[in-house]
SEMI-757668 format. One record per atom (N, C-alpha, C): atom name; x, y, z. Coordinates in steps of 0.2 Angstrom, whole numbers. Layout:
N
 atom    px    py    pz
   CA     X     Y     Z
...
***
This chain:
299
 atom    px    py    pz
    N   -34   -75    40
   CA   -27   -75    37
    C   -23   -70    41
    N   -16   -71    39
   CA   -10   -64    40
    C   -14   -58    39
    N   -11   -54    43
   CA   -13   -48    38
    C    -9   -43    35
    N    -3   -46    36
   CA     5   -44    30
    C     0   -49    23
    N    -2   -55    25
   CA    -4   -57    16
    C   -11   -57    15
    N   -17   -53    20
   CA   -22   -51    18
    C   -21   -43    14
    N   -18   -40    18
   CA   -14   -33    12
    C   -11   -35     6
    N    -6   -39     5
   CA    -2   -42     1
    C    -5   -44    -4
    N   -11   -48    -4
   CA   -17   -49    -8
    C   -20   -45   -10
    N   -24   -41    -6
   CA   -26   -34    -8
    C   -23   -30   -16
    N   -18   -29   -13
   CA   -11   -26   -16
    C   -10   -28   -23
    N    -9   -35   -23
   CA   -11   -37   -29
    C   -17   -36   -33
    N   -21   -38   -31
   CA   -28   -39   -36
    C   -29   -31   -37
    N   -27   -25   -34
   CA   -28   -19   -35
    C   -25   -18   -42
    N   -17   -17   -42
   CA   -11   -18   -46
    C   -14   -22   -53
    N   -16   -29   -51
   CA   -16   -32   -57
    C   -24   -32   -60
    N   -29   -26   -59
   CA   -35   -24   -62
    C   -32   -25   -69
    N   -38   -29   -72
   CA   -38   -28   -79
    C   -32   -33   -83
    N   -29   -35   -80
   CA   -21   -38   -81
    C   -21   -46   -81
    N   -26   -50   -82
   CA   -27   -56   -84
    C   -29   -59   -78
    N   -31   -58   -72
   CA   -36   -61   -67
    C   -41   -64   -70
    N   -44   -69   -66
   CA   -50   -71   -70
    C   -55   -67   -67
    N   -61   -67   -69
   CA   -67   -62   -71
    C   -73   -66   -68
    N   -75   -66   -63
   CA   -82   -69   -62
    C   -88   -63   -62
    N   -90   -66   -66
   CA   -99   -64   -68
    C  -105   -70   -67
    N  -111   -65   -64
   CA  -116   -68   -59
    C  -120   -72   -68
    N  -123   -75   -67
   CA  -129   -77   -73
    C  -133   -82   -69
    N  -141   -79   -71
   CA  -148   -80   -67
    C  -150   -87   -72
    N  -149   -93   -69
   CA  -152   -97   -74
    C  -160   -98   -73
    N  -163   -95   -69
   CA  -170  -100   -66
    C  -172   -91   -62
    N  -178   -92   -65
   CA  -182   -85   -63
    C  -184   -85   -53
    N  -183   -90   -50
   CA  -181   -91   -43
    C  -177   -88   -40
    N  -180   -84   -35
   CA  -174   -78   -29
    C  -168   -81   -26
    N  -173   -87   -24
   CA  -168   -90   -20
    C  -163   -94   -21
    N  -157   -94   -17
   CA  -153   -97   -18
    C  -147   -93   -16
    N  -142   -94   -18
   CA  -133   -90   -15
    C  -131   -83   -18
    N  -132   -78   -14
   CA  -131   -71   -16
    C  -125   -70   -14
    N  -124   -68   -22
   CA  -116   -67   -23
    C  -115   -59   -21
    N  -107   -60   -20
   CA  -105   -51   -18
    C  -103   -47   -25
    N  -104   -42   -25
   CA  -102   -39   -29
    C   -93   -36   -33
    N   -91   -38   -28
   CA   -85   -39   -29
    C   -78   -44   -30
    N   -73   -47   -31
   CA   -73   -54   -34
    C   -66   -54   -29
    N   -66   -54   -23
   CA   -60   -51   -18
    C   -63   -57   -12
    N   -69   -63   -10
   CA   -71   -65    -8
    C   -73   -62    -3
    N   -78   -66     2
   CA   -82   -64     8
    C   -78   -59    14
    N   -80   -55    13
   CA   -73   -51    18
    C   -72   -54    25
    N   -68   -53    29
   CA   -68   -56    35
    C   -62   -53    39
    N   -64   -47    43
   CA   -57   -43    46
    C   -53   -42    41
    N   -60   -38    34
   CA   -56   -35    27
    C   -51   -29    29
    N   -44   -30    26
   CA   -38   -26    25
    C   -43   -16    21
    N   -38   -12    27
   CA   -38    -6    25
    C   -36    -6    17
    N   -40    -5     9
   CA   -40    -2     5
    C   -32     0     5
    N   -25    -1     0
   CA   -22     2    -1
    C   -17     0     3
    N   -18    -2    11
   CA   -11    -3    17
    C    -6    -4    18
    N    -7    -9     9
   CA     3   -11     9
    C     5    -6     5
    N     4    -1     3
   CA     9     4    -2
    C    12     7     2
    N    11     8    10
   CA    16    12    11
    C    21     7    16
    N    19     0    16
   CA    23    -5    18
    C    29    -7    13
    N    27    -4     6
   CA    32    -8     0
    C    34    -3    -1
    N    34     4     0
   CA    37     9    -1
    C    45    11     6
    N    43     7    10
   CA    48     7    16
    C    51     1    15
    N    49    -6    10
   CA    52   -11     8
    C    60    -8     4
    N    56    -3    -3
   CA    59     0    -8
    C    65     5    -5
    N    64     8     0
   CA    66    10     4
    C    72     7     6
    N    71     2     9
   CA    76    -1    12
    C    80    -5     9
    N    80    -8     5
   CA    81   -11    -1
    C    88    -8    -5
    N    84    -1    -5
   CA    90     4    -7
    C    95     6    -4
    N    94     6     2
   CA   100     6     7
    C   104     3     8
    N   101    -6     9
   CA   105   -11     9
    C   109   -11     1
    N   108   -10    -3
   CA   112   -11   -12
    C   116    -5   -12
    N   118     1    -5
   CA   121     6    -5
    C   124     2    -1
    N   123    -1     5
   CA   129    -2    12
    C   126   -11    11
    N   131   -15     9
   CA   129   -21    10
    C   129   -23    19
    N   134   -19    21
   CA   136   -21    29
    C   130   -21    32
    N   123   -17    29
   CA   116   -19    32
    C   114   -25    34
    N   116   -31    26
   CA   112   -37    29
    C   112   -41    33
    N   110   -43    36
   CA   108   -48    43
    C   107   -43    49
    N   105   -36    49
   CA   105   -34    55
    C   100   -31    56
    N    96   -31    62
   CA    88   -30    60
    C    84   -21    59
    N    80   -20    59
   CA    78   -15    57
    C    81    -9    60
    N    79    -9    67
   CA    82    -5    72
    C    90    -3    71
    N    92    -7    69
   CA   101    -4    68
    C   101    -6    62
    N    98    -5    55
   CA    98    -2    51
    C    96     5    50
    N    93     8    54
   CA    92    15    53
    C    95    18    58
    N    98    16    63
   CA   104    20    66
    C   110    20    61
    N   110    13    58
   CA   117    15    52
    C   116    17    45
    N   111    23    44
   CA   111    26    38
    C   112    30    37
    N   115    32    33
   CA   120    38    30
    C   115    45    33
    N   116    52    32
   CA   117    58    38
    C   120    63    36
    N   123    62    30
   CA   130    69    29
    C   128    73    26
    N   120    73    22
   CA   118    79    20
    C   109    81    21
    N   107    86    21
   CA   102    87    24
    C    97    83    22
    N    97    82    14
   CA    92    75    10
    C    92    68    13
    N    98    67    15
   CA   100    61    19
    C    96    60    25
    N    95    66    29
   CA    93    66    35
    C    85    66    35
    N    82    68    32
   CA    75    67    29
    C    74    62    27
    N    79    58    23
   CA    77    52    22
    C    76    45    25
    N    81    48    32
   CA    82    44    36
    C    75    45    41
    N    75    49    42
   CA    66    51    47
    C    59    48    45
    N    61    49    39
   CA    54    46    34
    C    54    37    32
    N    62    35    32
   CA    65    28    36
    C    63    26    42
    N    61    31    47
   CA    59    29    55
    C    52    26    55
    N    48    33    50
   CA    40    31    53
    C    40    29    46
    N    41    24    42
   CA    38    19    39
    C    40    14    40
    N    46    13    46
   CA    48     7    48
    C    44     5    54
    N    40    10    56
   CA    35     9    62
    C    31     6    59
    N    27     8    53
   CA    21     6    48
    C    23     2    48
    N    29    -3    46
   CA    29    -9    42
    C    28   -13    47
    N    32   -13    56
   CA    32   -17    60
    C    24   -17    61
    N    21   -13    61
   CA    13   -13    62
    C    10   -20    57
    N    12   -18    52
   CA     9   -21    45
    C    10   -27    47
    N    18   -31    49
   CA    20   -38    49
    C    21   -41    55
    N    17   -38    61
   CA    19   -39    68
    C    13   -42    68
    N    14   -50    72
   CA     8   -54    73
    C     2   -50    78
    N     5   -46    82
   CA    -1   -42    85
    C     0   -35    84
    N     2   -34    77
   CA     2   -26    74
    C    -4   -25    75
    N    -7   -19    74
   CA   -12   -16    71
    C   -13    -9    66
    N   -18   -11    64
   CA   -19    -6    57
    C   -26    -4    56
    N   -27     1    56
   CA   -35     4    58
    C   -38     9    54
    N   -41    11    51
   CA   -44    17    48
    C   -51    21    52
    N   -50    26    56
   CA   -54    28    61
    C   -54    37    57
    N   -61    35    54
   CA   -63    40    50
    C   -57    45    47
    N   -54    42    43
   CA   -49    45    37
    C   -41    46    42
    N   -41    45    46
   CA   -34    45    52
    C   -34    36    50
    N   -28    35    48
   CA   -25    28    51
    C   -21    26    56
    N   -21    21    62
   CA   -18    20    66
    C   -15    15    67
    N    -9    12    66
   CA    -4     8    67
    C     0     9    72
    N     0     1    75
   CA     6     2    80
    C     8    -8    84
    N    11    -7    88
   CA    12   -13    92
    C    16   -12    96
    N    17   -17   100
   CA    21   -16   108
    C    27   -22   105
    N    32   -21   106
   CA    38   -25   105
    C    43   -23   110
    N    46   -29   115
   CA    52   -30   118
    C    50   -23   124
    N    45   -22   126
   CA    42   -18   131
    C    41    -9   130
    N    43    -9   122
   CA    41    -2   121
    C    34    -2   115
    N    31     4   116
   CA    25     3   114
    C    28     9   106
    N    24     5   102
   CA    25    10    97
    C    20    12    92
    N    18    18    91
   CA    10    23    87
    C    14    28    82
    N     9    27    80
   CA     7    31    72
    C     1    33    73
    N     0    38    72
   CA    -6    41    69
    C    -6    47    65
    N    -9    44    58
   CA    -7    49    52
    C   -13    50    47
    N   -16    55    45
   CA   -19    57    41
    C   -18    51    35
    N   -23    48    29
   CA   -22    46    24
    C   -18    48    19
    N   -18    57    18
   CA   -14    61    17
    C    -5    61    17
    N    -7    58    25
   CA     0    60    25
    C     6    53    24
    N     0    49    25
   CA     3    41    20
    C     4    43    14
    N     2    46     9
   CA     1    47     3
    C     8    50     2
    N     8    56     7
   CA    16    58     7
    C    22    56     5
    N    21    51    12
   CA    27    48    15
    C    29    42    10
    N    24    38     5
   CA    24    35    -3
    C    29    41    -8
    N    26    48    -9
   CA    28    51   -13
    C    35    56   -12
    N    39    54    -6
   CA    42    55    -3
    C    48    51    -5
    N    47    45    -5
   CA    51    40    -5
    C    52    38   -14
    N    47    40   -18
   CA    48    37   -26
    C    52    47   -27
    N    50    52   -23
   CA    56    57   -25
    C    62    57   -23
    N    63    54   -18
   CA    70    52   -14
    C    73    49   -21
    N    70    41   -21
   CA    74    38   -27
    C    75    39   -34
    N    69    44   -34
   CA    68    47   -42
    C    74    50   -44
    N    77    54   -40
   CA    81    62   -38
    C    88    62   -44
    N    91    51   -40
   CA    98    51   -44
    C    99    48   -50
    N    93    49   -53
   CA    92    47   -62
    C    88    55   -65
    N    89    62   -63
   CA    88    67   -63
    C    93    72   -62
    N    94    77   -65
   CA    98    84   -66
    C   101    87   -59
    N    94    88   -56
   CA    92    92   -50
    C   100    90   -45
    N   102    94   -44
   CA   108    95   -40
    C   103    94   -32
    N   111    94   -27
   CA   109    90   -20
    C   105    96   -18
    N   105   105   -18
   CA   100   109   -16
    C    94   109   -17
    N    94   106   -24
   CA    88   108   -25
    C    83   102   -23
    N    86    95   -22
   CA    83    91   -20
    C    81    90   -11
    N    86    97    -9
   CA    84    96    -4
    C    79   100    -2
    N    79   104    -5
   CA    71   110    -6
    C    63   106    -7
    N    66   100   -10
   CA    60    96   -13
    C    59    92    -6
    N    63    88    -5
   CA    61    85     0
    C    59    87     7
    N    63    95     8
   CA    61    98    15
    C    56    99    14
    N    51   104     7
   CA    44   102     8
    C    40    95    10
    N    42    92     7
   CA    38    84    10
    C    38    84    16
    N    44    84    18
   CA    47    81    25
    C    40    88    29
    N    40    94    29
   CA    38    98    32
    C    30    97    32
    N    27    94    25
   CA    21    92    26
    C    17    86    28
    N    24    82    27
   CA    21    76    33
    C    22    77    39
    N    26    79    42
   CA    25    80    49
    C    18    84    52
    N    16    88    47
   CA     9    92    49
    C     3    86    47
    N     4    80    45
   CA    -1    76    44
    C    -1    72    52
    N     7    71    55
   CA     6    67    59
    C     3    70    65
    N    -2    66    67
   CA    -4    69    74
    C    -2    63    81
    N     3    59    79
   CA     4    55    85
    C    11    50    84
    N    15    50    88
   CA    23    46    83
    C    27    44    90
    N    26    38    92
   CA    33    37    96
    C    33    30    96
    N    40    31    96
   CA    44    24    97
    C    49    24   101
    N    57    20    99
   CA    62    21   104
    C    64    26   105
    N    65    32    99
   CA    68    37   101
    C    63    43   102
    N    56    42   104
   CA    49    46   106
    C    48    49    99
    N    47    58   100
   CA    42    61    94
    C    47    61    87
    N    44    61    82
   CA    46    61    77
    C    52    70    75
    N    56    69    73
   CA    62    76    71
    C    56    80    66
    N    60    86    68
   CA    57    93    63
    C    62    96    60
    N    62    98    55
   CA    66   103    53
    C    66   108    48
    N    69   110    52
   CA    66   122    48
    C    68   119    38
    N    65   122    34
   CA    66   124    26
    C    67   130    23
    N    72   131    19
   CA    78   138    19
    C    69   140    14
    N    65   135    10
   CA    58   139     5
    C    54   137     6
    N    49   141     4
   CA    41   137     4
    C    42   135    -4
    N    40   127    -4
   CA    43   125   -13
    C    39   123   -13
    N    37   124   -21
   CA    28   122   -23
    C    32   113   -26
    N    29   111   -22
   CA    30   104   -24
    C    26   100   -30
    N    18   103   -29
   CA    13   101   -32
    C    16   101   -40
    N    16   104   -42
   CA    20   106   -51
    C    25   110   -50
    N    28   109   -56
   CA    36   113   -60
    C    36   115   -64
    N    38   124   -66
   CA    38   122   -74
    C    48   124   -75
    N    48   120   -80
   CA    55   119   -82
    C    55   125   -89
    N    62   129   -87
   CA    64   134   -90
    C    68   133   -95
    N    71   131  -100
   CA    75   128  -105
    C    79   135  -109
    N    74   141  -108
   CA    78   146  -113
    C    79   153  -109
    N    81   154  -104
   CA    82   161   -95
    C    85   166  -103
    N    81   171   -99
   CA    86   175  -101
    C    89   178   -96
    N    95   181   -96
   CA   100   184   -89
    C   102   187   -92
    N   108   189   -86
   CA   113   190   -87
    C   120   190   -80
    N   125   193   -80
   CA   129   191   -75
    C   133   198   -75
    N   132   201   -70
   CA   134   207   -68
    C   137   208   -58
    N   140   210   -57
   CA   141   213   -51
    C   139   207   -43
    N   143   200   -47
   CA   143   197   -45
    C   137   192   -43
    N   133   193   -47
   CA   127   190   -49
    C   125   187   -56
    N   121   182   -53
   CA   117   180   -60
    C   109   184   -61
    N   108   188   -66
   CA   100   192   -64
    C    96   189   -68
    N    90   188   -68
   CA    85   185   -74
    C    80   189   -77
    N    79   189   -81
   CA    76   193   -84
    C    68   187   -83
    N    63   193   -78
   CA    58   188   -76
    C    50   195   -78
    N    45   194   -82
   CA    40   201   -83
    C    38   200   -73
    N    36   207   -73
   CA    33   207   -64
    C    29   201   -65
    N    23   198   -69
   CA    16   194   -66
    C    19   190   -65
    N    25   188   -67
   CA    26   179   -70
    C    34   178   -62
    N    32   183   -59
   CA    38   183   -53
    C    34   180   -47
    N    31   173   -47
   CA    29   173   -43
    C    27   165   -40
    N    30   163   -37
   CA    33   156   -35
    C    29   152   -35
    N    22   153   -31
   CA    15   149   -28
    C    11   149   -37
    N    11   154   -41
   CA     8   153   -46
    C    14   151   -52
    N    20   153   -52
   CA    25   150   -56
    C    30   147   -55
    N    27   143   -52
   CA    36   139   -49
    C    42   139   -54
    N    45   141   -59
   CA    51   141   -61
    C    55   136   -60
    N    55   133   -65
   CA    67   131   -63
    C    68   132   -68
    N    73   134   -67
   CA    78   137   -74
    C    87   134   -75
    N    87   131   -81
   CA    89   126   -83
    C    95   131   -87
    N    99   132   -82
   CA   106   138   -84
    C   112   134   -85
    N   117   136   -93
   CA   121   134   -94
    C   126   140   -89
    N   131   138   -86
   CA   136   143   -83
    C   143   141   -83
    N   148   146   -88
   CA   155   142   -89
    C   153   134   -90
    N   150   134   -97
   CA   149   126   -99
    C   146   121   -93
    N   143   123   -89
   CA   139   117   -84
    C   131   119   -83
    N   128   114   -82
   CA   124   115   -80
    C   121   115   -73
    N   116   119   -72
   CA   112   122   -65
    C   107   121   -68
    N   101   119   -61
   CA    94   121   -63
    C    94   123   -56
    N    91   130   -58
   CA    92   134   -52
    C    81   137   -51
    N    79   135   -44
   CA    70   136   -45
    C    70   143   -44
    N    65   147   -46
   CA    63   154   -42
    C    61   155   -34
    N    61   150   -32
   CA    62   151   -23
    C    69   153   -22
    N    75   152   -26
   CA    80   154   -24
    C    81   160   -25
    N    80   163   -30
   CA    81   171   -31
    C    78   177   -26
    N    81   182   -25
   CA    79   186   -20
    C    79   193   -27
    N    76   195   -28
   CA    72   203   -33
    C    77   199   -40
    N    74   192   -40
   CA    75   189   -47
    C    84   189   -48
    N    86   186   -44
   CA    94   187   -42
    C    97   184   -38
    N   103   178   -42
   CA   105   174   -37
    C   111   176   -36
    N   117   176   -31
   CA   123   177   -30
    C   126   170   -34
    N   134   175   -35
   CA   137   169   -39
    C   141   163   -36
    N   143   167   -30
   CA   144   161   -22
    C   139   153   -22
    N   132   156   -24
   CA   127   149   -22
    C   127   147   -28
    N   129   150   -32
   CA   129   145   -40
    C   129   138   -41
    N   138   137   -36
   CA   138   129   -39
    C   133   125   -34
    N   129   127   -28
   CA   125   125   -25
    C   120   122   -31
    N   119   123   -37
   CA   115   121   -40
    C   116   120   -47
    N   121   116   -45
   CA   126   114   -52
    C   123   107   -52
    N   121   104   -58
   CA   117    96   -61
    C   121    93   -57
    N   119    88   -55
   CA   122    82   -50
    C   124    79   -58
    N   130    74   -54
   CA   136    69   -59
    C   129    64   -61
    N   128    61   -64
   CA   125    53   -66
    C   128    47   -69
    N   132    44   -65
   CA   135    38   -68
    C   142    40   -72
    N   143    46   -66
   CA   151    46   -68
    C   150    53   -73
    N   146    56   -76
   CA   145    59   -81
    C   142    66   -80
    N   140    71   -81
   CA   137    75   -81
    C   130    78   -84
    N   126    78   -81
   CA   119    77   -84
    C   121    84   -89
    N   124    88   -91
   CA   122    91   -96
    C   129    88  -103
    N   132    83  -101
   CA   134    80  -107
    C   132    75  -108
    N   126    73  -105
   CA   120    66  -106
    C   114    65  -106
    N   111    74  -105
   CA   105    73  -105
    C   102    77  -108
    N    96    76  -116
   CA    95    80  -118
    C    88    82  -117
    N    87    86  -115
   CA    82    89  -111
    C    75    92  -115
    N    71    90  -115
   CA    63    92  -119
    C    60    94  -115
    N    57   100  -117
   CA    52   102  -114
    C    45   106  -118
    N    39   104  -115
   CA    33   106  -117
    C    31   113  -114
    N    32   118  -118
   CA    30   124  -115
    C    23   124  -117
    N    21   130  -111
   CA    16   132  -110
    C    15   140  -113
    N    11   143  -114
   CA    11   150  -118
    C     7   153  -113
    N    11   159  -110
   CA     9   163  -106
    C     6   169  -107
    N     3   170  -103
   CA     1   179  -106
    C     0   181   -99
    N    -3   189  -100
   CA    -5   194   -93
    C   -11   193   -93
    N   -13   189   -94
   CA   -20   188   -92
    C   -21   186   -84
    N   -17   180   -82
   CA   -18   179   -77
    C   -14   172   -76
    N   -12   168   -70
   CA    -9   164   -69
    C   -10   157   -74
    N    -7   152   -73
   CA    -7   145   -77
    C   -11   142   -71
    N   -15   138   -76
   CA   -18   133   -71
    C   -14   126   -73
***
């Protein structure tokens, strides 16, 4: 078969566990060995069986693109390659998003190139394929697939969220920064894959959301009132959910410098608009605290 529709299948039957697939079960009629030994799994006989998983990061570069073209209809009809030369660029989240557009648009050609390849060579994946005389490779840690998925659902997540454009650029410079240390091999037309410097080290892993800061605003600052153990970004990542002159900011503790932010970067982390509106005159915000003490960090 294809191997865009032996993935594709895959992909399916994974997805729809449990979900009204039909069910085969083996039953022994006749105390007899002999006879047709069935597999244990209900995926049929394998035959140049698909890499576990291959298409998530093919439909994540679908999802991707998808959303480009419903932002710039001028996309449609034009092929992959000059749809990523014509993608938006004006802000630094843009341009990461555009990068991470490059190499899962290499993955996808791999995945639906009648002589792509896609390989699993001990926990490294390698895709690639030769087209129109340029050769083009990937080689990424499983990991860093995992990324470059979780990359893409926080890109889109981002504009049905609070988080103003800085702070989603801190989110995403971390990804972007951690998949490139996944990639150990990337060229295509334009060769190695871009780098780019991140103004934080930002714990991307977890958040905790701040809904009740205590501050104040002084000498051209906003100050927080933070105890010393709990000032500490790797073990308490903060964001802090500040009403200022009636708007909302959610401003993280990577941004502060001795628990202090300037009032100049304020509006750098002022809630983005959502649908015309303000997320703090549409969004009412819950949060589950957690109960701290000096004992020692949150797990």
């Amino acid at each position: 078969m294809n191997r865009f529709i032996d993935s594709l299948t895959e992909y399916l039957a994974l997805t729809a566990r449990g979900g009204g697939l039909t069910e085969h079960r083996e039953i022994k009629l006749y105390s007899n060995g002999a006879g047709v030994q069935f597999l244990r799994d209900d995926r049929g006989i394998p035959c140049d069986h698909p890499i576990p998983g291959a298409l998530t990061p093919g439909v994540a570069f679908m999802l991707l693109d998808c959303y480009y073209e419903s932002r710039d209809p001028g996309l449609e009809g034009k092929t992959v390659r000059e749809r990523y030369l014509a993608l938006p660029r004006g802000t630094r989240a843009e341009k990461l998003a555009a990068q991470v557009y490059r190499v899962l648009k290499l993955y996808h050609m791999a995945l639906i190139h009648p002589a792509g390849v896609i390989e699993d060579s001990r926990g490294v994946i390698r895709a690639g394929c030769t087209e129109r005389g340029t050769a083009f490779c990937l080689i990424v840690t499983k990991s860093g697939l995992a990324l470059l998925e979780a990359f893409v659902t926080s890109f889109l997540n981002s504009f049905r969220r609070p988080h103003g454009e800085a702070y989603v650029e801190a989110l995403l410079s971390q990804y972007y920064a951690d998949i490139t240390n996944e990639i150990k091999k990337f060229h295509d037309e334009d060769a190695d894959v871009l780098r780019f410097r991140k103004k934080y080290e930002f714990n991307r892993y977890f958040r905790l959301d701040c809904g009740n800061p205590k501050y104040v605003i002084k000498d051209g600052q906003i100050v927080f009132e933070i105890a010393d153990p709990f000032y500490n970004p790797q073990s308490y990542p903060i964001d802090f959910f500040v009403m200022v002159n009636e708007e909302l900011h959610v401003i993280p503790v990577e941004a502060l410098t001795d628990k202090k932010l300037s009032l100049s970067e304020l509006p750098d982390w002022k809630a983005r608009v959502i649908d015309g509106k303000s997320a703090s005159s549409q969004l009412h915000l819950e949060f589950g605290y957690e109960t701290v003490s000096n004992g020692g960090p949150m797990s």
